[in-house]
N, C-alpha and C positions, 0 to 999 in steps of 0.2 A: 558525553554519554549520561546515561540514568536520567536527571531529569524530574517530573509529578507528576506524565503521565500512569494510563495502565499497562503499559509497556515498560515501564521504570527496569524491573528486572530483566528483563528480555536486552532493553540496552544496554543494562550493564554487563553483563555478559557477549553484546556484540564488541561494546566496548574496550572489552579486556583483551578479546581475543587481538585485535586489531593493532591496541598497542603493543602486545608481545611480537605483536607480527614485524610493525613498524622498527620494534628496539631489536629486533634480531637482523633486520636490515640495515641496522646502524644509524638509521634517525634519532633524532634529539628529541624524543617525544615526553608529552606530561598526558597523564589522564587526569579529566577532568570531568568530575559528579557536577550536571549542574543545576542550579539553585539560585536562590533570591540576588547571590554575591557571585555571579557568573563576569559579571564586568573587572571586577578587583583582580577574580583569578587569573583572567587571560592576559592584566597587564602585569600579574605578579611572576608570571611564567613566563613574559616575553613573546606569545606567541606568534608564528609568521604568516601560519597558515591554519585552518582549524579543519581537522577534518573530525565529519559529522555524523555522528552515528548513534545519535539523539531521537527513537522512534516514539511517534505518536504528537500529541499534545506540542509542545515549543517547539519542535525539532521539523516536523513535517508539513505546520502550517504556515510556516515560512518568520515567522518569531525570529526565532536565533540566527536566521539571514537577514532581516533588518537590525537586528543588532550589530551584528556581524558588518553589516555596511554601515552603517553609523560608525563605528569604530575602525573601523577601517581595513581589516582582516579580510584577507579572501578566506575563501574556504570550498571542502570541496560539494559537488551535488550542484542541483537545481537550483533557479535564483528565487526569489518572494514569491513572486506572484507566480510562478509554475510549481513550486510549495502546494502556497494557499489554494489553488484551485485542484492540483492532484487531491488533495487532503479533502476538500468538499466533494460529496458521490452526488450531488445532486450538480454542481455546477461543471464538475468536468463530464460528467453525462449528455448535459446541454453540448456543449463541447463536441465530445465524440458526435451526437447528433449532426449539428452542423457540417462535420467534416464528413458525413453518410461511413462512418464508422459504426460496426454494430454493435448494438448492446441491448441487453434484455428488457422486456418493454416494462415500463416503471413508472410511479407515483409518488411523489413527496407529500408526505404531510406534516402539520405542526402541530406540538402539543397542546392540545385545550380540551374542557370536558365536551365540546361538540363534537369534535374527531373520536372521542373512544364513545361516546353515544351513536352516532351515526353508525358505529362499524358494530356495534352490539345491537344497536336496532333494526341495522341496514334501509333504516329511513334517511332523509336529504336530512344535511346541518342548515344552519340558518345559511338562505340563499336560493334554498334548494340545490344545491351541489352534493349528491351523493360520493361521499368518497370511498366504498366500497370498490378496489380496481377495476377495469374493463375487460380484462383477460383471466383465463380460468387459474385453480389452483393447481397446486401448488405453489405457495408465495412465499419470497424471502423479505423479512422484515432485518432490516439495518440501521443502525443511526449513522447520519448522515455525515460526520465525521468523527470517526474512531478506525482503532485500528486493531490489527490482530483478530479481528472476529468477533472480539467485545459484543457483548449483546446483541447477536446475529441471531437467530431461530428462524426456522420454517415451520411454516403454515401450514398445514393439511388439511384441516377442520375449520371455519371459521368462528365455531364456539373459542377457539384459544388466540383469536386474534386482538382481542382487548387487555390478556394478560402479555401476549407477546409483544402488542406495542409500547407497556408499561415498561415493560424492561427494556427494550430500546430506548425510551425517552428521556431514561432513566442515565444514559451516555452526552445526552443533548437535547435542545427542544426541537431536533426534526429527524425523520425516520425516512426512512424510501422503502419501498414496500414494491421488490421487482418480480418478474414471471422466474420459477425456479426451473431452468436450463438441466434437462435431462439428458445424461452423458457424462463426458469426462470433463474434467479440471484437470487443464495446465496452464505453469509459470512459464512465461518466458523469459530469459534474464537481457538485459540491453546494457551494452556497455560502450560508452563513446560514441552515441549514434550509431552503433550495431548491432545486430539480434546477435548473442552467444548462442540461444542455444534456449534448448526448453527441458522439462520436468514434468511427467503424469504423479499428480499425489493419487494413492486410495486409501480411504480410512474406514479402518471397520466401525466408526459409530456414524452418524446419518450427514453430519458433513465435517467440513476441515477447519471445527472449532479452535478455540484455544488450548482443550485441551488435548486436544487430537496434534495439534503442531509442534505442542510441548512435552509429550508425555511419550518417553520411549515406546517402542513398539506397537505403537497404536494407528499408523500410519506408513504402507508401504514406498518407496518412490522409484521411477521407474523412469531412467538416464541411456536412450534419448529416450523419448515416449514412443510406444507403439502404436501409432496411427498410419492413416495412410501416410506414405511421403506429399503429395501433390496439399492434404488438408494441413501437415506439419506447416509446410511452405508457406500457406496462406495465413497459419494463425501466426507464425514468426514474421509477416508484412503489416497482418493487423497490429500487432504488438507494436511495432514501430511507429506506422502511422500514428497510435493513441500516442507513444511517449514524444513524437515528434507537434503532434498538435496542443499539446499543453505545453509545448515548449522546455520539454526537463531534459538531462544533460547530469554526465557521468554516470553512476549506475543506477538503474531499478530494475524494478519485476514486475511484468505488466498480466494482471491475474485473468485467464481465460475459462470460459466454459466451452466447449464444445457439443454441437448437438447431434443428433444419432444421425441425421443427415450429413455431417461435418463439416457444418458451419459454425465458425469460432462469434462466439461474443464475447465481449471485453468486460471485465468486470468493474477492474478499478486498476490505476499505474500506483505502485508504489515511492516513493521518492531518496526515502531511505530504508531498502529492506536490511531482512535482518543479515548479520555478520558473524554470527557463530560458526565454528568452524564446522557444523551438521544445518547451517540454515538452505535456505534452497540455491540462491545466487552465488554459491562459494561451492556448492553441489555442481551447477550449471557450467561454469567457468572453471572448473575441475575438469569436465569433460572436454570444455572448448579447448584443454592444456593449459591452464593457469590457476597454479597451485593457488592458496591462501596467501602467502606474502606477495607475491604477484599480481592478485587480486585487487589488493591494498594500494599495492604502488601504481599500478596503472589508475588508482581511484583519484590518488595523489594527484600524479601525475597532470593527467586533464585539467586538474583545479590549479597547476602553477603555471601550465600553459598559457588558460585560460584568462589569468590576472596577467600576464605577458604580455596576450595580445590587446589587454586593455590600456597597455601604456605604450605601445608604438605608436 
């Protein structure tokens, strides 16, 4: 847990809950902050299995699972490369694409003073490739790997899209800059290769920022969501499809839009959501009947399976 991401506090706190959960189920557990000396700890502790709740940064771009396999530790969640590509919004997009999974129609661009020219001139960069998007406003500007919401904003105006892409870039040198999905926002949670179950957020500020997800009462949620049944059904298949086409395994949260039509798009699969005992996926699997130590152990679980069936 913890970590250097901007998530640092969010895992730590996923983190704690997690091991209280662990130690009260009577495992043999250590928390572990980690840090430059992440390698020392885990053979200082003995550890057998690591389970990971390390959001953002080392934790979800598959980092701490190549280490992890270099040392030789199973652990639990997704392996590298269904990490590292959950974790990039532009390459697991391509992704969903491919698989004619939907997702909101969208542009990647890279940091340079041509891209915030271009988009303040709405003249061609060198090339002539205007990168001003193809599809109307409302636009959500994102960098292209982060997490939590970090430097997310919507577009309205395009007078503000050269400060909003600064602060995006400001996460990374690449942004994605999608159509903003009028409707609902639901989680669905997947556990084991199955949908649990889903979650409608509403938040009274204009989306489901950082500090909307963090900040007591600023964000309703509504357990199951009220939509149709027949749209539920189809955004809990989407959901799957996406976690099954990046190849993740054990638990995530695969983040949807809904449109007034009630057609689900996919936002992004999370690979380790959060683990507080008020985060969404412990919400989710509350309803499915699997309390918080439950939760955990079943997370466990799959990841000792897992390292099982890799040595028959």
């Amino acid at each position: 847990m913890g970590g250097a991401s901007s998530e640092r506090e969010v895992s730590l706190r996923s983190g704690s809950a997690v091991f209280k959960a662990l130690k009260k189920l009577g495992y043999n557990a250590a928390a572990i902050d980690a840090g430059p000396n992440i390698c020392e700890a885990l053979k200082k502790e003995k550890i057998d299995i690591a389970f990971l709740v390390l959001h953002g940064g080392w934790g979800e771009d598959g980092s701490i699972q190549g280490l992890l396999e270099v040392m030789g530790i199973p652990y639990t969640g997704s392996d590298v490369i269904s990490s590292a590509v959950a974790m990039n919004k532009a390459a697991s997009k391509k992704i969903f694409l491919y698989h004619k999974i939907p997702v909101p129609p969208f542009t990647v661009v890279s940091e340079n003073s041509e891209t915030l020219n271009s988009f303040a001139s709405g003249e061609p960069a060198r090339g002539g490739q205007l990168l001003t998007p193809n599809f109307p406003l409302p636009w959500v500007v994102k960098p292209v790997s982060e997490g939590s919401s970090v430097g997310v904003s919507i577009v309205k105006d395009k007078g503000q899209i050269e400060s909003d892409l600064k602060a995006g870039f400001s996460c990374g040198s690449e942004v994605i800059i999608e159509k903003y999905i009028e409707g609902r926002e639901i989680h669905i949670g997947i556990l084991n290769d199955r949908a649990l179950g889903g979650v409608e957020v509403k938040t009274s500020l204009e989306f489901y920022s950082y500090e909307a997800k963090y900040t007591a009462g600023l964000t309703e949620y509504i357990l199951p969501p009220q939509i149709d049944e027949a749209v539920y059904t189809k955004a809990k298949d989407i959901a799957l499809s996406a976690n099954r086409a990046l190849g993740c395994s054990g638990a995530t949260r695969v983040d949807l839009r809904i449109d007034k039509g009630g057609n689900p798009y996919v936002l992004e699969v999370n690979t380790i959501p959060g683990m507080t005992e008020t985060s969404l996926l412990p919400k989710i699997a509350k309803e499915a009947g699997l309390d918080f130590p439950a939760l955990a152990e079943e997370i466990l679980k799959h990841a000792i399976e897992r390292q099982q069936r890799k040595h028959r």
